[in-house]
C-alpha positions in Angstrom: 0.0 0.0 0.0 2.8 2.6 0.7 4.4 1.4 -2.6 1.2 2.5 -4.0 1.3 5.8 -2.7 4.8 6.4 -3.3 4.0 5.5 -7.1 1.4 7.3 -7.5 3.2 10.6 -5.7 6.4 10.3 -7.8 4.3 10.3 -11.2 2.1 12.6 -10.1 5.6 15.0 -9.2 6.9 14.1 -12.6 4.0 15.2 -14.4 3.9 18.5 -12.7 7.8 18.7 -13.4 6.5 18.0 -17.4 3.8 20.2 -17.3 6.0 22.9 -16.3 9.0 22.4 -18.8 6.4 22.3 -21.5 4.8 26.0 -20.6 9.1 26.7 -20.8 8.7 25.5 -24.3 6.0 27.1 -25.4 7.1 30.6 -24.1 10.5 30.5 -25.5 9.1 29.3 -29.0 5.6 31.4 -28.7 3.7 29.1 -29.8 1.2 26.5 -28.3 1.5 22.9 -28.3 -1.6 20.4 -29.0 -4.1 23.6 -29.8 -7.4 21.7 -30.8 -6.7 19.1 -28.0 -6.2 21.8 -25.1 -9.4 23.4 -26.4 -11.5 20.0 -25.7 -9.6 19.3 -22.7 -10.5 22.7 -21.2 -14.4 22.1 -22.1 -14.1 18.7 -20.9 -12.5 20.0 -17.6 -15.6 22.7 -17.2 -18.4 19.8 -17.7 -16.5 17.8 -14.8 -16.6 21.5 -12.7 -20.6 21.4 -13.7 -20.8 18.2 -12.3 -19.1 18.2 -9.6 -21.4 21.3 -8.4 -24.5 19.5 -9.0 -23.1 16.7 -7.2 -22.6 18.9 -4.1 -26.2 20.2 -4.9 -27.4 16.7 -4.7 -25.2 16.0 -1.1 -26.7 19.5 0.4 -29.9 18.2 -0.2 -29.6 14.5 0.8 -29.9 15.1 4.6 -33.3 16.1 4.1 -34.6 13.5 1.5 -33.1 10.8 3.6 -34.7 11.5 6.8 -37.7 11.8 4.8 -37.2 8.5 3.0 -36.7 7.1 6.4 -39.6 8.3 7.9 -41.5 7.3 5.0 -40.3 3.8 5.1 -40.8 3.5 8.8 -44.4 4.8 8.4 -44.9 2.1 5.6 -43.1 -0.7 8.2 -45.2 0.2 10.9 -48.4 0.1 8.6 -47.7 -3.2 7.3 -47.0 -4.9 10.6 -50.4 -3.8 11.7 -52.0 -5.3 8.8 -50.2 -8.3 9.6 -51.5 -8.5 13.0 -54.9 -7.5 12.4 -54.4 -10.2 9.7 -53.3 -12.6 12.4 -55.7 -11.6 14.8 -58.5 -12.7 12.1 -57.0 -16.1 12.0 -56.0 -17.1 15.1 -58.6 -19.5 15.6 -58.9 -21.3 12.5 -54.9 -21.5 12.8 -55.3 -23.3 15.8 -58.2 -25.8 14.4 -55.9 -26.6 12.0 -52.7 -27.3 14.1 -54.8 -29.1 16.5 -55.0 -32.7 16.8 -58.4 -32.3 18.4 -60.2 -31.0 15.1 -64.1 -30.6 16.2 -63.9 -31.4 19.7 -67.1 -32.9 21.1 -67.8 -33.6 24.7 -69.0 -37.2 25.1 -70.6 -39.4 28.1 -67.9 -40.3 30.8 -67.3 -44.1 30.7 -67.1 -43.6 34.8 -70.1 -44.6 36.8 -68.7 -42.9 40.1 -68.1 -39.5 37.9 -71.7 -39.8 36.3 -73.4 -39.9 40.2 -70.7 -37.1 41.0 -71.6 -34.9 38.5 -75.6 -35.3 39.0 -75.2 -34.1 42.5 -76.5 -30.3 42.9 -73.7 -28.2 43.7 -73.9 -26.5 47.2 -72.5 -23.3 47.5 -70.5 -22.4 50.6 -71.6 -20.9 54.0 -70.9 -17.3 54.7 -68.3 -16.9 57.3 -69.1 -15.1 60.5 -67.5 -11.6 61.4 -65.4 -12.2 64.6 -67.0 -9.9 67.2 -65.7 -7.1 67.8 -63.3 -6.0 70.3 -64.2 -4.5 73.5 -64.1 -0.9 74.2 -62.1 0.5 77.0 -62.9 3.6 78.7 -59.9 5.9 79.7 -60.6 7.3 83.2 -59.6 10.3 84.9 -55.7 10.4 86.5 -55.3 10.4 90.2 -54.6 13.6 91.7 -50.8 13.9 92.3 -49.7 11.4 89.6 -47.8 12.5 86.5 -50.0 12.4 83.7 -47.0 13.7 81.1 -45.0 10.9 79.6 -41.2 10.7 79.8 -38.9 11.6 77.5 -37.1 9.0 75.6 -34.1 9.8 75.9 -31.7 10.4 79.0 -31.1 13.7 79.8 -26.8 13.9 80.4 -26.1 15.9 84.3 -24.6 19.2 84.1 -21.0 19.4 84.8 -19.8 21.8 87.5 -18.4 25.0 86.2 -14.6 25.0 87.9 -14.1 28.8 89.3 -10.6 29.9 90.0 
C-alpha cells in the first residue's frame, strides 16, 4: 500500500515537473503545443466543474430527502406490521383448528359410573363466614390527683458538669 502511494506521488511530481518544462517550451518558442486538444480538454475540464457542483447540490440536499425516505419507510413498516397482526388476529382460531390434533372437539358421556353420580349431585354453595365480634371498648378514666399524667422523654437527659471557678 505505501508502494502504491509512493507511485502514484512520484508520477504525479513528474508530471507536474513535465507540465512545467512544456509552458518553458511554449514561451521560448511562442507558440502553443496540442491547440485543438487543449481546447476539448478545457471544455471537458468545465463539464466535470458542472458536475461536480450538481453533485454537491445533490449532497446538500440528501440530509433532508433521507430523513424523509426514512420516515416514510418507517411509516410504511409500521403500517404493514399492523395489517399483519390484524391479519393474524382474524386467523387465530382457524390456525389453531388446524394445528390441532383435536379437530371438532365434542364432549361425550364419561365411561365412569362414580363421575356420572358425581356430576348429577346439585352443587352446594359455601356458607358465609361469620364476622369475629368485635373488640371491646375501654374507657380511659380520669388520672389520680398527684400522679404524673406527662410521659417521659425517651431519651436520657446527660447531668450538668460543675463549672470549675478559680
Amino acid at each position: 500500500m505505501v508502494v502504491g502511494a509512493m507511485a502514484v506521488f512520484g508520477s504525479s511530481l513528474v508530471l507536474i515537473l513535465f507540465l512545467f518544462a512544456l509552458k518553458h517550451v511554449e514561451a521560448r518558442r511562442g507558440a502553443r503545443f496540442a491547440e485543438s486538444t487543449r481546447i476539448r480538454a478545457d471544455e471537458g475540464a468545465l463539464r466535470v466543474k458542472h458536475i461536480v457542483h450538481l453533485g454537491e447540490w445533490y449532497l446538500e440536499q440528501a440530509p433532508w430527502f433521507l430523513g424523509a425516505l426514512t420516515r416514510y419507510s418507517i411509516h410504511v413498516g409500521a403500517l404493514g406490521y399492523a395489517r399483519l397482526a390484524r391479519t393474524s388476529a382474524e386467523y387465530a382460531h382457524a390456525l389453531a383448528d388446524l394445528v390441532s390434533h383435536k379437530h371438532r372437539f365434542e364432549r361425550r358421556e364419561t365411561k365412569s359410573q362414580y363421575l356420572r353420580q358425581v356430576s348429577d349431585l346439585p352443587r352446594r354453595t359455601q356458607e358465609p363466614v361469620a364476622e369475629p365480634a368485635p373488640a371491646p371498648v375501654i374507657e380511659a378514666t380520669e388520672p389520680e390527683v398527684g400522679t404524673a399524667t406527662e410521659p417521659r422523654s425517651r431519651t436520657k437527659r446527660k447531668p450538668k458538669k460543675p463549672v470549675a471557678t478559680s
